[in-house]
N, C-alpha and C positions, 0 to 999 in steps of 0.2 A: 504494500500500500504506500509505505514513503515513498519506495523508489518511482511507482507513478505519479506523486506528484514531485517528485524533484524532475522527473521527465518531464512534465508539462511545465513547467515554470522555468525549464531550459530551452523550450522550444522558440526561435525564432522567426518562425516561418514570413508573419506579415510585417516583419520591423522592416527589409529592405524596400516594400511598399510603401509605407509610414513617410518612411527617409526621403524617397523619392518627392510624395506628396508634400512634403515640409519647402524641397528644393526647390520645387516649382508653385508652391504660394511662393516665395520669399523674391524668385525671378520675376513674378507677376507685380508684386509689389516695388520692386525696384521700377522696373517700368512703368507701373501706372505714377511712380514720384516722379519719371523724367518728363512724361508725357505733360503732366501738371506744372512742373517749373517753367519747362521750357515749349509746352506750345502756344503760349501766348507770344510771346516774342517770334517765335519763326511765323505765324500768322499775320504779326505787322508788319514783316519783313517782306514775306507774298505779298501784303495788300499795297504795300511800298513799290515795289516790283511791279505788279500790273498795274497801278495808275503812273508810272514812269513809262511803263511801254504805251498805254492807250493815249497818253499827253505827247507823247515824244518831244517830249520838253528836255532842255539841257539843262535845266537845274538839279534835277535829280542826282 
């Protein structure tokens, strides 16, 4: 009887799952932080961008 449960309390089976799924929240969160910092700035960058090109003005 010990020995099954020292068996099941040795079993790993779904930790490399677990691991995985920790990896990939933590990449997802890294990315949704980049996308937050920095997509407001490359989008007035764009909007910079095409009214430079639709004015073809030299001030830009």
């Amino acid at each position: 009887m010990i020995s099954r449960i020292r068996t099941t309390l040795r079993r790993d089976e779904g930790a490399s799952a677990v691991e995985y799924g920790l990896l990939v929240a933590a990449i997802a969160a890294v990315i949704v932080g980049v996308v937050f910092l920095l997509g407001t700035t490359v989008k007035n960058n764009f909007s910079k961008t095409t009214s430079c090109i639709s004015a073809s003005s030299t001030s830009c």
